[in-house]
C-alpha positions in Angstrom: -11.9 -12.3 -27.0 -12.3 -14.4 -23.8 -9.0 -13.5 -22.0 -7.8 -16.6 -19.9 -7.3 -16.4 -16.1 -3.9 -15.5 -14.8 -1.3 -18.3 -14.7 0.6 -18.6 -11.8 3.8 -16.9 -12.3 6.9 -18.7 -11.1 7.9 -17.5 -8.0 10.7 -14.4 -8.3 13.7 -15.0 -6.7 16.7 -13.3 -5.4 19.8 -13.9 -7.3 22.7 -15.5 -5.3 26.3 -17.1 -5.0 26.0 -20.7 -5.3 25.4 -22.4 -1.9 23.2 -19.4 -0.9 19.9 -20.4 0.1 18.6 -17.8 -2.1 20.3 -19.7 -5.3 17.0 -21.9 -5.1 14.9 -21.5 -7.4 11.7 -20.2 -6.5 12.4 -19.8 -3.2 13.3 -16.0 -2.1 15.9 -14.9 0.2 15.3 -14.2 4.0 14.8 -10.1 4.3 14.1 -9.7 0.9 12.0 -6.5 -0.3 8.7 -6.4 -2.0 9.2 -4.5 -5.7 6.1 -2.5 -4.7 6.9 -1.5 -1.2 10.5 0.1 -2.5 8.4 1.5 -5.4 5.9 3.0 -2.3 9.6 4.0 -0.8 10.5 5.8 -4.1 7.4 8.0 -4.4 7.0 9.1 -0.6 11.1 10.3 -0.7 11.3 13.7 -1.4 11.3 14.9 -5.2 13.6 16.9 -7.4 17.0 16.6 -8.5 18.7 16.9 -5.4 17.9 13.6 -4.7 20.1 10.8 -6.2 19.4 7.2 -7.8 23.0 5.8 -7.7 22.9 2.6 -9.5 26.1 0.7 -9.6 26.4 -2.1 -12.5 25.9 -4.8 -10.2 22.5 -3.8 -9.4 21.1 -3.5 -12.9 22.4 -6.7 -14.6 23.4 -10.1 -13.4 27.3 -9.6 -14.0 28.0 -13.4 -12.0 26.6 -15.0 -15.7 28.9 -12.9 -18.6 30.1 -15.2 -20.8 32.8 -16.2 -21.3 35.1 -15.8 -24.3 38.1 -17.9 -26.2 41.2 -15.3 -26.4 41.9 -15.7 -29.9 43.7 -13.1 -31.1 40.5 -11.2 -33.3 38.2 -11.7 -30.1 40.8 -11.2 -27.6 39.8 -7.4 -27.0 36.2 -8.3 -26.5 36.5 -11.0 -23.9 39.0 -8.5 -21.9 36.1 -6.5 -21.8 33.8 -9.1 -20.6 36.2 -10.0 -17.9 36.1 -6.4 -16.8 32.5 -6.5 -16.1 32.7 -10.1 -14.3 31.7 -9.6 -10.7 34.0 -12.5 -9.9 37.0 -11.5 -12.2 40.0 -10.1 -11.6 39.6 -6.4 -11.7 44.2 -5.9 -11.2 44.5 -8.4 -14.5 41.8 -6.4 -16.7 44.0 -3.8 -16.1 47.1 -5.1 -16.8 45.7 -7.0 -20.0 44.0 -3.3 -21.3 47.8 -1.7 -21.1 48.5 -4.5 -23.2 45.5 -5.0 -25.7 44.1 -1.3 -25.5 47.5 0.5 -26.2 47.5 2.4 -29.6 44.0 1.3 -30.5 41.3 4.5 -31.3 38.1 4.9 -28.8 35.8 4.6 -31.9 37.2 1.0 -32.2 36.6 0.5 -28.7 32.7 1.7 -28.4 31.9 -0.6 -31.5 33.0 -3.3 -29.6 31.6 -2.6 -26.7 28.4 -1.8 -28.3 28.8 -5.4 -30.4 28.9 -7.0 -26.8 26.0 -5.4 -25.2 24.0 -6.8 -27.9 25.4 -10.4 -26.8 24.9 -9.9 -22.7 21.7 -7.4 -22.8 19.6 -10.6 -21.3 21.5 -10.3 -18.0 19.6 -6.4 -17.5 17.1 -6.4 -14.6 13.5 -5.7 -16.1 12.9 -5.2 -12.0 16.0 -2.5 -12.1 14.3 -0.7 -15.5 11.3 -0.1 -12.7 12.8 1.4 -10.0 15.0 3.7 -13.0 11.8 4.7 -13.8 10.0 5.6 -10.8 13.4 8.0 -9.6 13.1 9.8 -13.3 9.5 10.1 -12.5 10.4 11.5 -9.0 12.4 13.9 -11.1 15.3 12.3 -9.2 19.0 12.8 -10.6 20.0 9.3 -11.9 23.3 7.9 -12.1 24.7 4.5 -13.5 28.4 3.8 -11.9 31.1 1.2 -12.5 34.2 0.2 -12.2 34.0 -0.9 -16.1 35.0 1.5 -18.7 33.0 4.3 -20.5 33.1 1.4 -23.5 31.3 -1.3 -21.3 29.0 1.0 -19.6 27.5 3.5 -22.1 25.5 0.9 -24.1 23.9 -0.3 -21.1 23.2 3.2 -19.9 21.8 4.0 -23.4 19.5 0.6 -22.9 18.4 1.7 -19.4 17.6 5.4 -20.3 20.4 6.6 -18.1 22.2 10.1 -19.4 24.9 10.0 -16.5 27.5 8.0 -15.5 31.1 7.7 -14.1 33.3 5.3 -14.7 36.9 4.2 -15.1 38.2 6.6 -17.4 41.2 5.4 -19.9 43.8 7.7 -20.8 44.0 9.0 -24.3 47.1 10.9 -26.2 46.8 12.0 -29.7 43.1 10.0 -30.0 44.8 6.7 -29.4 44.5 4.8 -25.9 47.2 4.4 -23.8 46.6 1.5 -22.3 46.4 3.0 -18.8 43.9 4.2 -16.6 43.4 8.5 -16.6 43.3 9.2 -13.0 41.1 7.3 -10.3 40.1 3.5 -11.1 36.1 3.1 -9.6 36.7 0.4 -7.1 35.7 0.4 -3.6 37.1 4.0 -1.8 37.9 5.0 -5.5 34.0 4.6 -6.4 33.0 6.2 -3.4 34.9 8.9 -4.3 34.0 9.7 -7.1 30.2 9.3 -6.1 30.7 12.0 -3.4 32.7 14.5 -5.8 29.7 14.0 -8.3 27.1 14.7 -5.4 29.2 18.1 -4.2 29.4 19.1 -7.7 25.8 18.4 -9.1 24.3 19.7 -4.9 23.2 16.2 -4.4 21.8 15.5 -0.9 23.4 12.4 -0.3 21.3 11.7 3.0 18.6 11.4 1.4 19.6 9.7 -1.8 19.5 6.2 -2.6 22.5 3.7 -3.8 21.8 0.5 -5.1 24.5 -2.4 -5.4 25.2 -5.6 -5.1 28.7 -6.0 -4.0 30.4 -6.1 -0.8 33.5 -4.1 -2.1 31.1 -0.8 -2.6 30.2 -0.7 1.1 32.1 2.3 1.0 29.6 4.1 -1.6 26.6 2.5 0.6 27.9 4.1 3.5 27.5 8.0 1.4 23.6 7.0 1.3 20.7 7.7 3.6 19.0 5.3 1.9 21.0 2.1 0.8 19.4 -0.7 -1.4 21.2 -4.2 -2.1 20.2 -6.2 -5.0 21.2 -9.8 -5.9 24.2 -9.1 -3.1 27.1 -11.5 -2.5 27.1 -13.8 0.8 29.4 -10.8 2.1 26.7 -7.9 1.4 23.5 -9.9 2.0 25.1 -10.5 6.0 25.6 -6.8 6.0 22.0 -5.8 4.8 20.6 -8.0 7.2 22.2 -6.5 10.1 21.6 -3.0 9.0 17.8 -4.0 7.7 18.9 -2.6 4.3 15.9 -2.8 1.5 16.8 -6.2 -0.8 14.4 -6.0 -3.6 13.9 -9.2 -5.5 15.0 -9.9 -9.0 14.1 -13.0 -11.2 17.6 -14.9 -12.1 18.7 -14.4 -15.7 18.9 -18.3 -16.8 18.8 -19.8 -20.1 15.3 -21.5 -21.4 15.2 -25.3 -19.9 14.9 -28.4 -22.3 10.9 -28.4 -21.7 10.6 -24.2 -23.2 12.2 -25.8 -26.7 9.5 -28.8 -26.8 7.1 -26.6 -26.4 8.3 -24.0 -29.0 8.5 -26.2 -31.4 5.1 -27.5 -30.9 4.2 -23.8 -30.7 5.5 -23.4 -34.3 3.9 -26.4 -35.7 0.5 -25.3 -34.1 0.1 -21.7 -36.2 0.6 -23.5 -38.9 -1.8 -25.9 -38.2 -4.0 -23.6 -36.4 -3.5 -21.0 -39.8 -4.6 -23.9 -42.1 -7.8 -25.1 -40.6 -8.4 -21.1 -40.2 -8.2 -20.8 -44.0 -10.5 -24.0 -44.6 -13.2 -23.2 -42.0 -13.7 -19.8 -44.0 -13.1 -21.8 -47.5 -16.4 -21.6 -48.3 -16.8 -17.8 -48.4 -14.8 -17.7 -51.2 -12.7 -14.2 -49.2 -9.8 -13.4 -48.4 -10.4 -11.5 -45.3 -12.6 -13.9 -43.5 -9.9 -16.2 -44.1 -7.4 -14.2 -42.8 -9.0 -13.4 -39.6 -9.6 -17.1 -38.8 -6.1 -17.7 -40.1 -4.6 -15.0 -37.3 -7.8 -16.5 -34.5 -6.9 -20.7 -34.7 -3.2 -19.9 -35.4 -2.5 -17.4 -32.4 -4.7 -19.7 -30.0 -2.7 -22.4 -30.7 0.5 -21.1 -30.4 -0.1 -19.6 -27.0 -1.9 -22.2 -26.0 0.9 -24.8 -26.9 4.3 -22.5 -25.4 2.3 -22.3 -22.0 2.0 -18.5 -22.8 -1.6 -16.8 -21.2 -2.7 -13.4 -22.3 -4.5 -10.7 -19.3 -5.9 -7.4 -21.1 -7.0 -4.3 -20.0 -8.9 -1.8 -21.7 -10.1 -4.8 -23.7 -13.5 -2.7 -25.1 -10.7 -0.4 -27.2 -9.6 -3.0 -29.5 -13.4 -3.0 -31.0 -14.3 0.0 -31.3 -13.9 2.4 -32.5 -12.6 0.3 -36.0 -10.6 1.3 -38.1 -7.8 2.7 -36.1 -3.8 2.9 -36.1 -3.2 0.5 -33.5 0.5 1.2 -32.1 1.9 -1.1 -29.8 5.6 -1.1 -28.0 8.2 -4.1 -29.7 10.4 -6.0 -27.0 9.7 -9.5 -28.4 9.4 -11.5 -31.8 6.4 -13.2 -30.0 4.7 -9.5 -30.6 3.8 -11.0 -34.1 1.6 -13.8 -32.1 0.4 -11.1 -29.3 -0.9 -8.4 -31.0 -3.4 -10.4 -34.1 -4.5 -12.1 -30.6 -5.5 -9.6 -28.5 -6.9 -7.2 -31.5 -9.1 -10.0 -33.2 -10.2 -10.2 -37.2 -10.3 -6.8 -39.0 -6.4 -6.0 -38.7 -3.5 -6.3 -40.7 0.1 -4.5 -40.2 3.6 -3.0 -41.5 6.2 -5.1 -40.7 10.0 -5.0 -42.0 11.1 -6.3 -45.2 13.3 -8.6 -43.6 10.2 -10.9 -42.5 9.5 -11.7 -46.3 12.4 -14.2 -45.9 11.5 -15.8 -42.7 9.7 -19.3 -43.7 7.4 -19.4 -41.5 5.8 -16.2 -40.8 6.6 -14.7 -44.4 4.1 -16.9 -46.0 1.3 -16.4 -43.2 1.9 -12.4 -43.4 1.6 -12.1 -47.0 -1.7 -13.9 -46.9 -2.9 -11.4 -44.1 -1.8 -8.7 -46.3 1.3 -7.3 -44.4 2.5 -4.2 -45.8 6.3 -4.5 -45.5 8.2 -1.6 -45.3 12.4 -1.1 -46.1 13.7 0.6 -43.5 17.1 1.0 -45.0 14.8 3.2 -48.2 13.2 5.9 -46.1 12.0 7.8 -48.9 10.8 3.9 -50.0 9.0 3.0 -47.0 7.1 6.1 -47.5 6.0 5.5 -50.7 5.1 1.7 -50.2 2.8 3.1 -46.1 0.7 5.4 -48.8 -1.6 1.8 -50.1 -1.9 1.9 -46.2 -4.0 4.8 -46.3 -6.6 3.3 -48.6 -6.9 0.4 -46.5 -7.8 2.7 -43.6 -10.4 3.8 -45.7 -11.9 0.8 -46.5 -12.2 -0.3 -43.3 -9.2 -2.0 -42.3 -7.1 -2.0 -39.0 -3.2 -1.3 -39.2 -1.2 -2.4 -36.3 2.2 -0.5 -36.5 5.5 -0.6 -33.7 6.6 3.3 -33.9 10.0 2.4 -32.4 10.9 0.6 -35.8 13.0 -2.3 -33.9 12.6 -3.9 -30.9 14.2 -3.2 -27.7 16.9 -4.2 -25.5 14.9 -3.8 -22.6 11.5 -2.6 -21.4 12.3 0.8 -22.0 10.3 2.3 -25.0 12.6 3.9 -27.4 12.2 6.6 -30.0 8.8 7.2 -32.0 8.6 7.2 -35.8 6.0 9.5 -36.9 4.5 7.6 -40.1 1.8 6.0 -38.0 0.3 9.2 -37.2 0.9 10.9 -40.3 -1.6 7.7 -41.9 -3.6 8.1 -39.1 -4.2 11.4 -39.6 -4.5 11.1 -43.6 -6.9 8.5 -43.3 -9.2 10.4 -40.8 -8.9 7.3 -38.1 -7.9 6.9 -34.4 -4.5 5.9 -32.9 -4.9 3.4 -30.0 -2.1 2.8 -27.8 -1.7 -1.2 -27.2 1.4 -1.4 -24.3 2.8 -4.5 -23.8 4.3 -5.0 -20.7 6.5 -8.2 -20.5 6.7 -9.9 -23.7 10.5 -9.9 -23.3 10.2 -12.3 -20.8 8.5 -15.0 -22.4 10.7 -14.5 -25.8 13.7 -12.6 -25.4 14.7 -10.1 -28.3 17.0 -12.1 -30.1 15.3 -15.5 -29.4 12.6 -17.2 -30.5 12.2 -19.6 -27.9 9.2 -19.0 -25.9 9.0 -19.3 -22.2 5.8 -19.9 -20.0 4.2 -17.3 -18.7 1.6 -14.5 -18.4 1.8 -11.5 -21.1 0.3 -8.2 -19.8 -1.6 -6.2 -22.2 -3.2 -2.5 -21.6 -5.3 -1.0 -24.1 -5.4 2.7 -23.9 -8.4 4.8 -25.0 -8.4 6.2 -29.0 -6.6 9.5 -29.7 -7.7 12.0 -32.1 -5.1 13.0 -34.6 -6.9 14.5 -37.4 -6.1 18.3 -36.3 -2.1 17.4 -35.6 -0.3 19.4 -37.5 1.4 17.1 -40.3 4.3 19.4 -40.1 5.0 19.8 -36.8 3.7 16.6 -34.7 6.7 16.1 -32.8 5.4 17.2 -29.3 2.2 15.1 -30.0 4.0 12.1 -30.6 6.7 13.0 -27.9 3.2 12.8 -25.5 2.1 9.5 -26.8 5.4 7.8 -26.2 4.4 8.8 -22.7 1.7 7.5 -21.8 3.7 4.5 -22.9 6.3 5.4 -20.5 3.8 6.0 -17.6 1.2 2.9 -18.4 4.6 0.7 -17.8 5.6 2.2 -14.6 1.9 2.6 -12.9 0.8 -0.6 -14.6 -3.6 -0.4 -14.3 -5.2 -3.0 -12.1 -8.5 -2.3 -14.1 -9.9 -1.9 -17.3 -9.1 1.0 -18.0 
């Protein structure tokens, strides 16, 4: 495949107030910071767990565009918690409404909710954020998520970000039932500070060498703890103060909603597979096959699509996807549009295992079937099983399999979980698994949309692994390894073929 030059991405920007001049669009902020020079600052600090990574909420989404919610009295519970996380809200009135609507209600209650929500605002993350997470767990640095939110606002986006500590405000709790009330300290300015320096006493932090990232003028307090204090997306209040101090201000792309022109061209995206699929199925008409017809089908339909949503592919380790064939290609799911990515980059000579939920979908049910999809239940474990053995055979014969191990997409670029049935056909079968990481599909079609945004998509090909002596019965370290290299691809992304 003839991988098309890089399109020029639209220029990042820092997100501001209104009225700022970094509120432009493409246009970033005076004294901003260069991803890769605080990512060079991150891996010449020391290393070890003495070393902090304080991020506060405000530094890892865009918490100036929550939605809002009506107050009706079912949904009244879930936009108080909303509010709570609004950098411009009212933090006195969350309070006072949560002694209100929280009293007498259970915490179970409250973290379905809160989880319910997260899956609602989990656009507003900062892929930049998930970076710079990253590159302090690499450092083997302690990390830390803080808020003034509650333990029901914050753990789902901890859980998204890979984050196993926080501190929050905790609410208090008699006989399994909330209160209503706050237990203790409320996280807000002093308070958060506070509780940051109790945490870095307890836990032998070295504050003065640790870093604290924020972007709001009330935690100046907690920035003052830090020896090395980072603003992101700061208010008019806290970008003034990190200018005068010559704070780092790394840049982060605003989180805005597709414009008008992204749905014209989605739609003509959609209409080109399908045209692209048919005149793939009548140029290999004549053969009489199904296979040739398929791999034209996935080549005119994918090229058309990307070509029409403004989408551009750039691949490394390009040679892996030919050879050797067949292999277990597994590939990392942030985005629907992975259903377009992968058949492009890996050519003819592939199918896949896909959900059984994509049988219903109208427009890609049809085309899967016809490219012989293996879908999977995966509600019927001991089902999905039985229906991935068939896969086996087609190994054999001499067909690719392109499986996601995670099983669902992801919130955000962080690669969750592996599921072990790729390697166990892998290794039945006697073929290689490939490692295809996909860097930033999220961005161009978010994972609960399908409307597809211009844009480069990053693709790194990683060279074949050898299952075939993996122990069937105990693989999980193997596996454990692979997910890795996902991990590690992502964060030290190649700049060659690798």
């Amino acid at each position: 495949m003839t991988v098309p030059d890089r399109e020029p991405d639209t220029p990042a920007t820092e997100v501001a107030s209104p009225g700022t001049a970094a509120s432009r669009p493409g246009t970033p902020a005076a004294g901003t910071t260069d991803i890769e020079t605080l990512v060079a600052a991150i891996r010449s600090a020391p290393r070890g767990p003495r070393i902090a990574a304080v991020f506060d909420f405000s530094a890892v989404a865009d918490d100036r565009a929550v939605p809002r919610l009506r107050r009706s009295r079912d949904g009244a519970v879930a936009a108080l918690l909303l509010d709570g996380i609004r950098r411009d809200g009212d933090y006195g009135r969350f309070l006072h409404g949560a002694e209100t609507l929280l009293a007498g209600r259970p915490e179970e209650e409250l973290d379905a909710v809160g989880r319910r929500l997260f899956r609602r605002t989990y656009e507003l993350l900062y892929p930049e954020t998930w970076r710079l997470i990253r590159e302090h767990e690499a450092a083997g640095h302690t990390v830390l998520l803080v808020g003034s939110p509650t333990k029901f606002q914050l753990a789902p986006v901890a859980a998204a970000l890979g984050i196993s500590r926080t501190l929050h405000t905790r609410m208090e709790v008699a006989d399994g039932r909330l209160t209503g009330r706050p237990a203790g300290r409320v996280l807000i300015r002093q308070g958060k500070a506070e509780a940051v320096a109790e945490f870095g006493a307890e836990h032998g932090i070295d504050l003065d060498r640790s870093f604290v990232y924020t972007g709001s003028a009330t935690d100046l307090p907690m920035l003052s703890l830090a020896g090395q204090p980072v603003v992101v997306a700061p208010d008019p209040e806290l970008a003034a103060a990190a200018t005068e101090h010559g704070w780092p201000r790394p840049v982060v792309r605003p989180r805005t909603a597709p414009r008008p022109a992204a749905y014209v061209r989605t739609l003509l995206g959609f209409a080109g597979l399908l045209a692209g699929a048919l005149f793939g199925v009548l140029v290999k008409s004549y053969t009489r096959r199904r296979r040739p017809m398929a791999d034209a089908l996935m080549k005119y339909g994918t090229a058309a699509t990307l070509r029409l949503c403004g989408v551009r592919l750039r691949v490394v380790g390009e040679q892996y996807a030919r050879s050797p064939r067949p292999a277990v290609f597994v590939f990392n799911h942030q985005s629907q549009f992975d259903v377009i990515i992968v058949p492009a980059v890996l050519g003819g000579g592939v199918t896949a295992v896909a959900k059984k939920e994509l049988t219903k979908n109208p427009l890609f049910g049809p085309l899967m079937r016809f490219v012989e999809v293996t879908f999977i239940d995966r509600a019927d474990t001991a089902g999905a099983r039985k229906s991935l053995i068939p896969v086996v055979d087609t190994l054999r014969e001499g067909l690719s399999i392109a499986i996601a191990p995670e099983g669902t997409r992801s919130y955000t670029p962080q690669v969750g979980p592996f599921k072990k049935g790729a390697f166990h056909i892998a290794r039945q079968a006697g073929v290689p698994v490939i490692p295809v990481v996909i860097r930033n599909a999220g961005d161009i079609v978010r994972r609960n949309s399908v409307i597809a945004r211009p844009g480069t998509v990053e693709v790194a090909i990683l060279p074949p692994i050898d299952v075939r002596d993996w122990d069937p019965a105990d693989m999980g370290d193997e596996v454990a390894a692979v997910r890795q290299r996902f991990l590690d691809t992502l964060r030290d992304w190649p700049c060659r073929p690798v």
